[in-house]
N, CA, C, O and CB atoms as a CASP TS submission, in Angstrom:
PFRMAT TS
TARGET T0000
AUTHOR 0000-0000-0000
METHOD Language model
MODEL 1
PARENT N/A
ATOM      1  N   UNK     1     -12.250  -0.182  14.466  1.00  0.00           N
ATOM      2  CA  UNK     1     -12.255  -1.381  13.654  1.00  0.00           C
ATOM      3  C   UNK     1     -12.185  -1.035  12.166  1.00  0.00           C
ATOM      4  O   UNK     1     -11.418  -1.617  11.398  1.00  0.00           O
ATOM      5  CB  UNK     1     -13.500  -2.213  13.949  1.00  0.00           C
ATOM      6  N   UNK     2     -12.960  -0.129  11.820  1.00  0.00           N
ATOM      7  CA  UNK     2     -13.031   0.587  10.294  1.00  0.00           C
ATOM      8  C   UNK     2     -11.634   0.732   9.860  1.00  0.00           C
ATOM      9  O   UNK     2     -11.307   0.209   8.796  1.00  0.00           O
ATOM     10  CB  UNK     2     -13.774   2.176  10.251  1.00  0.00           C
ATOM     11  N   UNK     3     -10.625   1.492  10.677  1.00  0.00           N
ATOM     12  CA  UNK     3      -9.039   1.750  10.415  1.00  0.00           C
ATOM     13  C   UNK     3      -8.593   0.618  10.175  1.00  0.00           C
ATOM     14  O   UNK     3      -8.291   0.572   8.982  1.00  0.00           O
ATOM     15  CB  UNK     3      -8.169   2.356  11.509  1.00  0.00           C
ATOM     16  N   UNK     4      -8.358  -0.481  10.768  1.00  0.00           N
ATOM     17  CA  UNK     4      -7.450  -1.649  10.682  1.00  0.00           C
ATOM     18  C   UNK     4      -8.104  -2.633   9.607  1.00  0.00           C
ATOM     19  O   UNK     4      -7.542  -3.691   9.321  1.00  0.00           O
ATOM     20  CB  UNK     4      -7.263  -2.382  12.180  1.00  0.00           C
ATOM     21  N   UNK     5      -9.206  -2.280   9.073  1.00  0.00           N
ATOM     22  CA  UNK     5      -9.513  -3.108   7.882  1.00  0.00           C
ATOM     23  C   UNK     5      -9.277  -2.363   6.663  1.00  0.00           C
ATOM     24  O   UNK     5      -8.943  -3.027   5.682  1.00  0.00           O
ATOM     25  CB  UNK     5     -10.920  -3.598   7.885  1.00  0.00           C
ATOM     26  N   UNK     6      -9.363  -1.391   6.569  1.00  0.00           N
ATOM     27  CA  UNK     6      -8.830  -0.369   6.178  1.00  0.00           C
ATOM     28  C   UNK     6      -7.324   0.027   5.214  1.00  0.00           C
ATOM     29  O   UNK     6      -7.001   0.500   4.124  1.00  0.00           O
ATOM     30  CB  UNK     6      -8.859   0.040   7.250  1.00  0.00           C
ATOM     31  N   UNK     7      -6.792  -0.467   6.320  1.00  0.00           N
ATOM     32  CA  UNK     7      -5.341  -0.777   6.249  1.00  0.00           C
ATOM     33  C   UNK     7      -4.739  -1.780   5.508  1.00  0.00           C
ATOM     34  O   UNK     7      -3.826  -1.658   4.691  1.00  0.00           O
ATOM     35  CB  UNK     7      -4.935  -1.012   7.348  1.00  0.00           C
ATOM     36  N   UNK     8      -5.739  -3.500   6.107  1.00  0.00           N
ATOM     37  CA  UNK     8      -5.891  -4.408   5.416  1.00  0.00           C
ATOM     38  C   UNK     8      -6.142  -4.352   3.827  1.00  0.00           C
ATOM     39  O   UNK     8      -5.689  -5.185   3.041  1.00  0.00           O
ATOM     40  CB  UNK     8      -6.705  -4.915   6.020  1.00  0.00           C
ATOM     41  N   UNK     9      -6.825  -3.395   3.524  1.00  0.00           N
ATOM     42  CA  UNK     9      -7.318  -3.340   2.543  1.00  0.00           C
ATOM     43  C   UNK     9      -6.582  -2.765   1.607  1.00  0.00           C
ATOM     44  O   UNK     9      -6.734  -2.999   0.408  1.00  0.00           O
ATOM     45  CB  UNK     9      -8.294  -2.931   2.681  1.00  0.00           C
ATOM     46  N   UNK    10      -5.436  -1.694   2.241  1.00  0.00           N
ATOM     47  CA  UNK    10      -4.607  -0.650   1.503  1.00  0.00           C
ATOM     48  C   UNK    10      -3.367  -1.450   0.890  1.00  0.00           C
ATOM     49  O   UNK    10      -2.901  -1.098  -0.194  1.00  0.00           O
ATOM     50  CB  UNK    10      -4.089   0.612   2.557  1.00  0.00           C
ATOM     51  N   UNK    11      -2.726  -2.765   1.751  1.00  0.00           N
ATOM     52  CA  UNK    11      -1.765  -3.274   2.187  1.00  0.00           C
ATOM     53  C   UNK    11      -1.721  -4.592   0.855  1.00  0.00           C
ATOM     54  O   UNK    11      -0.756  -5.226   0.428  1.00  0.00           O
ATOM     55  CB  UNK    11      -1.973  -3.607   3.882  1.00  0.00           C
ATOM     56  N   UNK    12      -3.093  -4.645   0.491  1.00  0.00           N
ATOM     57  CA  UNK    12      -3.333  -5.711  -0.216  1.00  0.00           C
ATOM     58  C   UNK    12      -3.243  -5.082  -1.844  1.00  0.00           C
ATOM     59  O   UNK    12      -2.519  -5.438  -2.774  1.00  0.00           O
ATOM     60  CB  UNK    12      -4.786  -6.392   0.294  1.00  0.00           C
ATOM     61  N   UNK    13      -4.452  -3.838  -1.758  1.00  0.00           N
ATOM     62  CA  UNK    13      -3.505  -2.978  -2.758  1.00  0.00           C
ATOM     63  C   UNK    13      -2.588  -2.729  -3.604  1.00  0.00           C
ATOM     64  O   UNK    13      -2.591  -2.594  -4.828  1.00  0.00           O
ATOM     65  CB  UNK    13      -3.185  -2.557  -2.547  1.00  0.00           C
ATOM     66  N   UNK    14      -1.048  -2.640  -2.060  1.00  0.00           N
ATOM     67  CA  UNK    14      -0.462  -2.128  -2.855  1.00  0.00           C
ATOM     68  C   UNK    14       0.075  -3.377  -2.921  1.00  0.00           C
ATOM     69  O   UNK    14       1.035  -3.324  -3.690  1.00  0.00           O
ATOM     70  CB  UNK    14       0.179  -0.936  -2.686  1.00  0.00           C
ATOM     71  N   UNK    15      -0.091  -4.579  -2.447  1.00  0.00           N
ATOM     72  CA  UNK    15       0.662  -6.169  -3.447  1.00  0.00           C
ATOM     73  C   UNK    15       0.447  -6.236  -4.446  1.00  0.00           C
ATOM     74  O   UNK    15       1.371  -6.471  -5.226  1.00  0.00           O
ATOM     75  CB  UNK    15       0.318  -7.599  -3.246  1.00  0.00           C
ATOM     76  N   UNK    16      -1.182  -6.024  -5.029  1.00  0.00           N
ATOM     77  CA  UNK    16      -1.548  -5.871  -6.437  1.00  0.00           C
ATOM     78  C   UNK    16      -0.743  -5.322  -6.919  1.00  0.00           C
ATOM     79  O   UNK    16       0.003  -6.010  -7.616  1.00  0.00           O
ATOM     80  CB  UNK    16      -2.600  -5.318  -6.787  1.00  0.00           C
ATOM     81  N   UNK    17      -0.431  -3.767  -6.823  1.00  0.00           N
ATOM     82  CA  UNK    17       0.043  -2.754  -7.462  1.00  0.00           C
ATOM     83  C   UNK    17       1.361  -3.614  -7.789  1.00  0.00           C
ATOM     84  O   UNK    17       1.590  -4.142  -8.877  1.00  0.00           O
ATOM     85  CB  UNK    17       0.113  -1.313  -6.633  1.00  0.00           C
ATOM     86  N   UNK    18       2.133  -3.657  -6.725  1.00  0.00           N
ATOM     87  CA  UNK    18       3.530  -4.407  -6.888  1.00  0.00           C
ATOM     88  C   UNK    18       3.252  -5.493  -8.148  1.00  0.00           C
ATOM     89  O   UNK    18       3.942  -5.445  -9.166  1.00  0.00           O
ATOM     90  CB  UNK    18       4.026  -5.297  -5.294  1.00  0.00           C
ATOM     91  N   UNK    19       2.347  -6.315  -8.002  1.00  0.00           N
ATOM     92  CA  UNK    19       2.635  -7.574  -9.296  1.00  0.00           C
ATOM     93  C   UNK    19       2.660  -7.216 -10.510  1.00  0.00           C
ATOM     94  O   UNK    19       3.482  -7.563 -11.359  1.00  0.00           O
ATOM     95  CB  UNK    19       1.624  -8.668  -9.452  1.00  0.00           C
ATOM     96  N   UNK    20       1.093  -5.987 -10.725  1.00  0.00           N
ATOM     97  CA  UNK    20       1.236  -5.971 -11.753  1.00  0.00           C
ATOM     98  C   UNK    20       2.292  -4.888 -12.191  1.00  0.00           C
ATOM     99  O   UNK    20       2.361  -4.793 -13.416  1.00  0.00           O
ATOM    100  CB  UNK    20       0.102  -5.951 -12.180  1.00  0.00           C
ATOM    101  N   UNK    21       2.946  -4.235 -11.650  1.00  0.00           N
ATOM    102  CA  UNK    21       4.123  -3.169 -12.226  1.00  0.00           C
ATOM    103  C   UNK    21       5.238  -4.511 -12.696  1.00  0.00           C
ATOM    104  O   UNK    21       5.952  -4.326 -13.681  1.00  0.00           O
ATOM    105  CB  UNK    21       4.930  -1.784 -10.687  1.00  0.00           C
ATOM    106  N   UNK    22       5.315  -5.669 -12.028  1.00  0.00           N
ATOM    107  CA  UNK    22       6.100  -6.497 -12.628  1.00  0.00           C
ATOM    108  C   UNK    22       6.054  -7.081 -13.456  1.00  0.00           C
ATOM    109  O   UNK    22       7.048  -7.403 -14.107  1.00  0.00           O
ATOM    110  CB  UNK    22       6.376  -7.047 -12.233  1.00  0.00           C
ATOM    111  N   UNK    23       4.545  -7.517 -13.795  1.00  0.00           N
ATOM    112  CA  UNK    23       4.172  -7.993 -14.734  1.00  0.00           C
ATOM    113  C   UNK    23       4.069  -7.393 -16.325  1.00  0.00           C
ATOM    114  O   UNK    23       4.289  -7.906 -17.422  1.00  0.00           O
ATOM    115  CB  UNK    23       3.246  -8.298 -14.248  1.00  0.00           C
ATOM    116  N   UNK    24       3.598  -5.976 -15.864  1.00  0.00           N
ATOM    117  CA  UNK    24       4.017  -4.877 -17.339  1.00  0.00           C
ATOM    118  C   UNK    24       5.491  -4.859 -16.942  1.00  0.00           C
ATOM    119  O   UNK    24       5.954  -4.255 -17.910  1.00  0.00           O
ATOM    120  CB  UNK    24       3.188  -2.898 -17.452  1.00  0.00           C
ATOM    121  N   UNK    25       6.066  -5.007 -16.504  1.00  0.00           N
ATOM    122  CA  UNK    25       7.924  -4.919 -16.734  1.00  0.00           C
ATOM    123  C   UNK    25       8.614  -6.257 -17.311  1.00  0.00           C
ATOM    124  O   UNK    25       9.778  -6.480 -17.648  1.00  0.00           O
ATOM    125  CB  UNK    25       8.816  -4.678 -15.067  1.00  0.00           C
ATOM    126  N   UNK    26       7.815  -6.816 -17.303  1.00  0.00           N
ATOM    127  CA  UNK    26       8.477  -8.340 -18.248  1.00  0.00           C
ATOM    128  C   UNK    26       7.823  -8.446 -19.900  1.00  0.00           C
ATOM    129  O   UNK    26       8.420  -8.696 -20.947  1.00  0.00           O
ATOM    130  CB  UNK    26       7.799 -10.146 -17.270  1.00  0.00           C
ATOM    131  N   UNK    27       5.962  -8.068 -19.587  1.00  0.00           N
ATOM    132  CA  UNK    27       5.307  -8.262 -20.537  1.00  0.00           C
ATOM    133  C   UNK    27       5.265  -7.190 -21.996  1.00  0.00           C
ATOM    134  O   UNK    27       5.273  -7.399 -23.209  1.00  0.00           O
ATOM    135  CB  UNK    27       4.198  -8.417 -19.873  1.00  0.00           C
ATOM    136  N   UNK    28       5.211  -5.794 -20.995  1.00  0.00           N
ATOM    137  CA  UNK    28       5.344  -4.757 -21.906  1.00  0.00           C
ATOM    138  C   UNK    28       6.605  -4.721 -22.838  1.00  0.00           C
ATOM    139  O   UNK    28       7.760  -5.125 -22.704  1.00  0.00           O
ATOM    140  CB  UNK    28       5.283  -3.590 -21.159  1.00  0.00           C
ATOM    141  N   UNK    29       5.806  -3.965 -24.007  1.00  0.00           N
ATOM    142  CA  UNK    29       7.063  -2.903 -25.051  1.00  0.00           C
ATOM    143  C   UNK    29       7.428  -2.271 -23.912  1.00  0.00           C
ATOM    144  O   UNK    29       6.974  -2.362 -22.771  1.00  0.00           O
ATOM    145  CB  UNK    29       6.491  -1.583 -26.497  1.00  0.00           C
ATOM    146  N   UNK    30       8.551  -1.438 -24.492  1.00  0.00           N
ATOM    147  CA  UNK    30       9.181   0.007 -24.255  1.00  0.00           C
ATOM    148  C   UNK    30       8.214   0.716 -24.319  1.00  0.00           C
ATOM    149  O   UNK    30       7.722   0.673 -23.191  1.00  0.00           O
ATOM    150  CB  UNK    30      10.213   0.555 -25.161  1.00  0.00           C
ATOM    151  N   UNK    31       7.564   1.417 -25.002  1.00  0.00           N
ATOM    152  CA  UNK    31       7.006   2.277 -25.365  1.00  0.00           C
ATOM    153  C   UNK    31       5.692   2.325 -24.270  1.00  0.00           C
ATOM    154  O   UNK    31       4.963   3.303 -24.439  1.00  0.00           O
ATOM    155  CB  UNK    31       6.840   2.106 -26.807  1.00  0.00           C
ATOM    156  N   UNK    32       5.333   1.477 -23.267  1.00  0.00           N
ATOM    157  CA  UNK    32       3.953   1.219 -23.011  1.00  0.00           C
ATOM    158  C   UNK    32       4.533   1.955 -21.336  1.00  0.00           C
ATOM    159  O   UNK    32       5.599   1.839 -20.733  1.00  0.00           O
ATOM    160  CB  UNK    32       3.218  -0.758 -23.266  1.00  0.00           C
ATOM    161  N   UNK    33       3.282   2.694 -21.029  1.00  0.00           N
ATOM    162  CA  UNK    33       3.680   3.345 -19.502  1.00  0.00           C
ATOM    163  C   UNK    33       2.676   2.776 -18.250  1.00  0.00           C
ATOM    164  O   UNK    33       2.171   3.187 -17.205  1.00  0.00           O
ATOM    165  CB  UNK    33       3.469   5.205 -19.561  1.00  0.00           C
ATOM    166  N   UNK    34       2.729   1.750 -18.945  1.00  0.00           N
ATOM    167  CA  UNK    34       1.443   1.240 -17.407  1.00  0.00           C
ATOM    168  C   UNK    34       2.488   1.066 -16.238  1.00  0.00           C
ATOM    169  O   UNK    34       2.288   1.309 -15.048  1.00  0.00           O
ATOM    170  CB  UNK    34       0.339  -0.769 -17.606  1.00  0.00           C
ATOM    171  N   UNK    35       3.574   0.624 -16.787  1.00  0.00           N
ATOM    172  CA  UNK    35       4.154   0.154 -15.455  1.00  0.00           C
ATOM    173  C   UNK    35       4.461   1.430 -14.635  1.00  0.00           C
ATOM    174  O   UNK    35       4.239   1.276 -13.435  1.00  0.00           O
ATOM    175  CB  UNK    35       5.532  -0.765 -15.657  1.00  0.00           C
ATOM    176  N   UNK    36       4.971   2.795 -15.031  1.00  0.00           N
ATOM    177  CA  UNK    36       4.687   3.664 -14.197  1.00  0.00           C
ATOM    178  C   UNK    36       3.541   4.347 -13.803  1.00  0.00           C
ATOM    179  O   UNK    36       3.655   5.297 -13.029  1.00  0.00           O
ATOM    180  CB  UNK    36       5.278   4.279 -14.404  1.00  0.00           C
ATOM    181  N   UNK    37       2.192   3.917 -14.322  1.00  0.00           N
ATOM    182  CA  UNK    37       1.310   3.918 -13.451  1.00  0.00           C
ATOM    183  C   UNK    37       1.033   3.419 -11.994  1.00  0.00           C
ATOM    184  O   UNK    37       0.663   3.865 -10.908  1.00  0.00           O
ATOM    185  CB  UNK    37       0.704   3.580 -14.002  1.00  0.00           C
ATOM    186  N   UNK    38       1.547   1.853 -12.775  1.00  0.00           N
ATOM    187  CA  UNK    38       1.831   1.229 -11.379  1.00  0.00           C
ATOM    188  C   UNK    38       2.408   1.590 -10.431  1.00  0.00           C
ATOM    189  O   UNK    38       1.980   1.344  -9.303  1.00  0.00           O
ATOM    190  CB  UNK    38       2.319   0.367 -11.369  1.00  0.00           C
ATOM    191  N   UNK    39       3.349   2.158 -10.613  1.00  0.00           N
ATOM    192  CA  UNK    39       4.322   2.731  -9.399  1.00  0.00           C
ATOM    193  C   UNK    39       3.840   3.519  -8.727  1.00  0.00           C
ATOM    194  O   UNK    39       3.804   3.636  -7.502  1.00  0.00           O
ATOM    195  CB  UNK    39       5.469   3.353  -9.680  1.00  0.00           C
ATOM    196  N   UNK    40       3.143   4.540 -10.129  1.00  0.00           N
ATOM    197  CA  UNK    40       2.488   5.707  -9.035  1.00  0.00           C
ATOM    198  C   UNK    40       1.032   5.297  -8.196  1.00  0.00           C
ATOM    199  O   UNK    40       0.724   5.416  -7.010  1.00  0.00           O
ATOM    200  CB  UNK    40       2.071   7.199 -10.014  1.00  0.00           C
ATOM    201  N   UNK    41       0.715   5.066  -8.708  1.00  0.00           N
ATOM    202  CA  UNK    41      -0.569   3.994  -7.660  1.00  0.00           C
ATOM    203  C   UNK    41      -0.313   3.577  -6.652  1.00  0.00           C
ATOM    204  O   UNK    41      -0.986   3.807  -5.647  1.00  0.00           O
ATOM    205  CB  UNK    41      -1.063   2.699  -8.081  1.00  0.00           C
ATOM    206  N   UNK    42       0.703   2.877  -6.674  1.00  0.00           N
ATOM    207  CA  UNK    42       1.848   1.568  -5.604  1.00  0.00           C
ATOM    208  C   UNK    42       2.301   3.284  -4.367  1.00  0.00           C
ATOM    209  O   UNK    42       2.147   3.501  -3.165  1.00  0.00           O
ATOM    210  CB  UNK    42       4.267   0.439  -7.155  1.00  0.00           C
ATOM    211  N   UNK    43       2.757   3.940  -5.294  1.00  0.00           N
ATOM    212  CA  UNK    43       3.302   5.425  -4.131  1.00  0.00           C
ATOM    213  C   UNK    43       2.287   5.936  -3.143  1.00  0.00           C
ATOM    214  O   UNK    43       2.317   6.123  -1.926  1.00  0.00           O
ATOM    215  CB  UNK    43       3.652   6.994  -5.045  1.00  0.00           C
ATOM    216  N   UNK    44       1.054   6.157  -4.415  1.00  0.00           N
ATOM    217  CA  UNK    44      -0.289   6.907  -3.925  1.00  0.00           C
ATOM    218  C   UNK    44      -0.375   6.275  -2.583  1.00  0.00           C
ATOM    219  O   UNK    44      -0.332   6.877  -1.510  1.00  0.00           O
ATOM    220  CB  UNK    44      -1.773   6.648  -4.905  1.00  0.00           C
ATOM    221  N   UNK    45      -0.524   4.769  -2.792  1.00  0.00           N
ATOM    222  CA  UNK    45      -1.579   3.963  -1.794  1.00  0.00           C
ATOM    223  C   UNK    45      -0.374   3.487  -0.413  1.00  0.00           C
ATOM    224  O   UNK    45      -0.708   2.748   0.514  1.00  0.00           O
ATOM    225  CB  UNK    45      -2.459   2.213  -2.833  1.00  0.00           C
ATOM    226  N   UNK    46       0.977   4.077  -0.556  1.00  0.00           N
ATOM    227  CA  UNK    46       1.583   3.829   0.578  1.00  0.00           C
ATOM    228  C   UNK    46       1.638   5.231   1.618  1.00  0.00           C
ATOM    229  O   UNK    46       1.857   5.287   2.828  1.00  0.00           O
ATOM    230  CB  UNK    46       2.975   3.262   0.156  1.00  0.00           C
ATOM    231  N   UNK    47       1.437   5.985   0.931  1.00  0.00           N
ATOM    232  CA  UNK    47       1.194   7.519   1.567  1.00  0.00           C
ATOM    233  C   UNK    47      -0.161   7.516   2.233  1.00  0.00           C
ATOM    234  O   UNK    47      -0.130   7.603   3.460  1.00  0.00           O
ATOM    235  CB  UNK    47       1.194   8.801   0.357  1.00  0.00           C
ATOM    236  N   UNK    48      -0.976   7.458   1.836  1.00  0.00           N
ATOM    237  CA  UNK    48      -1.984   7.256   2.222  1.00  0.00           C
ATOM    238  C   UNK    48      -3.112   6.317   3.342  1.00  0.00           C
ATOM    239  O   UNK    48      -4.163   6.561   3.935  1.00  0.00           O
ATOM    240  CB  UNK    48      -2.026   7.245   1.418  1.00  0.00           C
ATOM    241  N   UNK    49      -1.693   4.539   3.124  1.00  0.00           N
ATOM    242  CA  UNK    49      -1.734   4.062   4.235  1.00  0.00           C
ATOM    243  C   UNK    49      -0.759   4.581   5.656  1.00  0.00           C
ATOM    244  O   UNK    49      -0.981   4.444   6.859  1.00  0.00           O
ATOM    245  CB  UNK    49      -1.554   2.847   3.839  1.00  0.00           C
ATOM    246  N   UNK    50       0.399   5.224   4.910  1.00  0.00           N
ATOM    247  CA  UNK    50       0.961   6.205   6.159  1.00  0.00           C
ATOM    248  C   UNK    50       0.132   7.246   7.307  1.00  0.00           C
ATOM    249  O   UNK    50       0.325   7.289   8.522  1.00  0.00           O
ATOM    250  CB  UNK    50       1.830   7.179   5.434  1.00  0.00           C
ATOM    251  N   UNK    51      -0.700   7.933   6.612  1.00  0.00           N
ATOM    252  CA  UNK    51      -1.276   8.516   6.988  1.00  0.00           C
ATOM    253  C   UNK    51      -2.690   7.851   7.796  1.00  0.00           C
ATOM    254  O   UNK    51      -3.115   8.089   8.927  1.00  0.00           O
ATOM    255  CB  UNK    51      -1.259   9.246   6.061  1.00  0.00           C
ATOM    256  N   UNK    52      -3.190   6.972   6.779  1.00  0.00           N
ATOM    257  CA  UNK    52      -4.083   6.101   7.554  1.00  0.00           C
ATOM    258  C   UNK    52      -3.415   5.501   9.329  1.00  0.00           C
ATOM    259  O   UNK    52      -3.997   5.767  10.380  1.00  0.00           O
ATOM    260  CB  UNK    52      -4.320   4.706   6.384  1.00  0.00           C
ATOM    261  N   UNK    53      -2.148   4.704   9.231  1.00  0.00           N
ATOM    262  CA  UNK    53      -1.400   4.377  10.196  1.00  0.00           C
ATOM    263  C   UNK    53      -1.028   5.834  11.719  1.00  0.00           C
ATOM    264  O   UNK    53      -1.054   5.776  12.948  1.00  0.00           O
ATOM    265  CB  UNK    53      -0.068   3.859   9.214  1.00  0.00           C
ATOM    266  N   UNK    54      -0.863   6.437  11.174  1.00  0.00           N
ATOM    267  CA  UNK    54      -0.749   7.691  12.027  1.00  0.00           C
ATOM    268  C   UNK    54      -2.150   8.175  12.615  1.00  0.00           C
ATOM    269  O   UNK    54      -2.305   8.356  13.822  1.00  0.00           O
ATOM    270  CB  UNK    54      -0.116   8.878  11.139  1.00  0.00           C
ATOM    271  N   UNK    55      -3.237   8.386  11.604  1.00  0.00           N
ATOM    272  CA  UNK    55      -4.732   8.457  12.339  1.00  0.00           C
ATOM    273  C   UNK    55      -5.202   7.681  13.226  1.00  0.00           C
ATOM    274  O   UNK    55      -5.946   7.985  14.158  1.00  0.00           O
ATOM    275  CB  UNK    55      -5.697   8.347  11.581  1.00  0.00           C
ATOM    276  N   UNK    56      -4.693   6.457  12.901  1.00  0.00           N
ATOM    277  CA  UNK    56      -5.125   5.230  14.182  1.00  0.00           C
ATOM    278  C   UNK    56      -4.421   5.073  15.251  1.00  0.00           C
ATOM    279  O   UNK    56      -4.797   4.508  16.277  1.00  0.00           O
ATOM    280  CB  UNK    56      -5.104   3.825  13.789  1.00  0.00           C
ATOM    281  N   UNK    57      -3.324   5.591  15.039  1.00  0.00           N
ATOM    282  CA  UNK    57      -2.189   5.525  16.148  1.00  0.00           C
ATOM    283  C   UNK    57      -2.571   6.871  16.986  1.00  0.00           C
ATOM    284  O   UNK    57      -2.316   6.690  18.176  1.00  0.00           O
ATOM    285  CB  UNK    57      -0.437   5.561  15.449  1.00  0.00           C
ATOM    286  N   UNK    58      -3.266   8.558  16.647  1.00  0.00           N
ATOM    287  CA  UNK    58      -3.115   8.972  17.335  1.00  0.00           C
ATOM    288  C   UNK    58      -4.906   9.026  17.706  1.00  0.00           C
ATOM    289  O   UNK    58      -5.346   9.466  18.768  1.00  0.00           O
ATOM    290  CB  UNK    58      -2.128   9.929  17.088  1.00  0.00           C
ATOM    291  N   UNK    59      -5.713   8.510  16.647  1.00  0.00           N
ATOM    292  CA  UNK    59      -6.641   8.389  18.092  1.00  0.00           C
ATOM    293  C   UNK    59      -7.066   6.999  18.508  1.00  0.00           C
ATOM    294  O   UNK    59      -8.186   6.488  18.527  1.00  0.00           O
ATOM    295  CB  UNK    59      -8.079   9.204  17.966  1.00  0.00           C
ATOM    296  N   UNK    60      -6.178   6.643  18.754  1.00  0.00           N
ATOM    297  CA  UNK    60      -6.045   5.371  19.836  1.00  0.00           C
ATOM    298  C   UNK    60      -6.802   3.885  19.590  1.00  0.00           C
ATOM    299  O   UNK    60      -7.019   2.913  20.315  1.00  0.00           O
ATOM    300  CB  UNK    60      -6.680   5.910  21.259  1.00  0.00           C
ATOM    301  N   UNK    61      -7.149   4.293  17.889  1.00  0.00           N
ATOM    302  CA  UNK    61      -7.438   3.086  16.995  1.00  0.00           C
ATOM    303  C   UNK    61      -6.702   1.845  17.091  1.00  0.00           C
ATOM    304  O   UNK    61      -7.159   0.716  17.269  1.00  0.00           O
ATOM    305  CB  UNK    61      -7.285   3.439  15.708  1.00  0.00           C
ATOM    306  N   UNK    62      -5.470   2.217  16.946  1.00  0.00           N
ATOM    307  CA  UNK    62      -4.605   1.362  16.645  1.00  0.00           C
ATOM    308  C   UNK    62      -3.138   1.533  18.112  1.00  0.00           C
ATOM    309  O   UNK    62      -2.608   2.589  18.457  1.00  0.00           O
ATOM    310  CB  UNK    62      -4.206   1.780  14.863  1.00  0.00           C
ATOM    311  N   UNK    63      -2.889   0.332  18.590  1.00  0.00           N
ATOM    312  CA  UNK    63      -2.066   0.591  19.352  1.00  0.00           C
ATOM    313  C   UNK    63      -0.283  -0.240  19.240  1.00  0.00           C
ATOM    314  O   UNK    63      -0.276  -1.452  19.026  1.00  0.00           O
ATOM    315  CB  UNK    63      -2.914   0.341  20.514  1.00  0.00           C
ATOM    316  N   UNK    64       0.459   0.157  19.325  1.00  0.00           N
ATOM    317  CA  UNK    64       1.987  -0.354  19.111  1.00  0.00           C
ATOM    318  C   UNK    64       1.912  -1.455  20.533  1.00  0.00           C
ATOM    319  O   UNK    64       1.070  -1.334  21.423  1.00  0.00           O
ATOM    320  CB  UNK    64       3.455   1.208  19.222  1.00  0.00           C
ATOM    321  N   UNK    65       2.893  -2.428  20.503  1.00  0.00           N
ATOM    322  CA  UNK    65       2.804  -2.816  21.395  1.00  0.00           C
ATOM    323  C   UNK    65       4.826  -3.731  20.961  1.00  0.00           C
ATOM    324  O   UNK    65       5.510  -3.923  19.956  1.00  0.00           O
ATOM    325  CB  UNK    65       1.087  -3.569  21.632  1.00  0.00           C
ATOM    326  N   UNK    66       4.927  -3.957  22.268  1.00  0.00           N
ATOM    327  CA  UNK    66       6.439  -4.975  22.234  1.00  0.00           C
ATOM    328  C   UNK    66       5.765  -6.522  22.263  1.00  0.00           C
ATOM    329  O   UNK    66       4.668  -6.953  22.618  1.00  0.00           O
ATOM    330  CB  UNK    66       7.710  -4.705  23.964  1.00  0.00           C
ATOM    331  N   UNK    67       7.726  -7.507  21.369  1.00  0.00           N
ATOM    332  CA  UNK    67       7.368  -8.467  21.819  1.00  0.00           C
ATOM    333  C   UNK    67       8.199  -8.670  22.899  1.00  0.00           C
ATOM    334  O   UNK    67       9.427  -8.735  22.864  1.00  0.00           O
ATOM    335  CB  UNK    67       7.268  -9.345  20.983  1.00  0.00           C
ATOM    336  N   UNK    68       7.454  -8.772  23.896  1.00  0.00           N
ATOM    337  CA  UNK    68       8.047  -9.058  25.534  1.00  0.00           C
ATOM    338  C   UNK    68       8.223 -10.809  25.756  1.00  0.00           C
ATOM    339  O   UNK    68       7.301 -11.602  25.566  1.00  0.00           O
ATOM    340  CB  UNK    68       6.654  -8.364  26.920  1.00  0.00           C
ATOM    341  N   UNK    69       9.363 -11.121  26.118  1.00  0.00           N
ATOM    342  CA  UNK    69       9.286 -12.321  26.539  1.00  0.00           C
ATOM    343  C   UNK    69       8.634 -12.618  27.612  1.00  0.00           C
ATOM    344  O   UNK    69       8.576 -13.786  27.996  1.00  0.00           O
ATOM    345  CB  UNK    69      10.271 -12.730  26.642  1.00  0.00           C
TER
END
């Protein structure tokens, strides 16, 4: 249960991350580097939910499933 909230939590993250890199990309000077902070943050926290995703998947945290008609 810890993993999949987890995840939740990473996923939401990186939406933040996403707005505000847009938001310093309209608001900012040139000169100002938050927005590639953002990005790298936004990178950090998708690697990391990768890896999160793979831990749950291989110990049986988290399971794949089809949509079967």
């Amino acid at each position: 249960m810890f993993i999949k909230i987890a995840i939740i939590v990473i996923l939401v993250l990186i939406l933040a991350s996403l707005f505000f890199g847009a938001f310093f990309l309209v608001k900012d000077e040139s000169k100002s580097t938050r927005m590639i902070g953002s990005l790298t943050v936004r990178v950090a926290l998708s690697v990391i939910l990768f890896i999160l995703l793979l831990v749950g998947y291989f110990t049986g945290a988290i399971q794949p499933h089809g949509l079967h008609p």
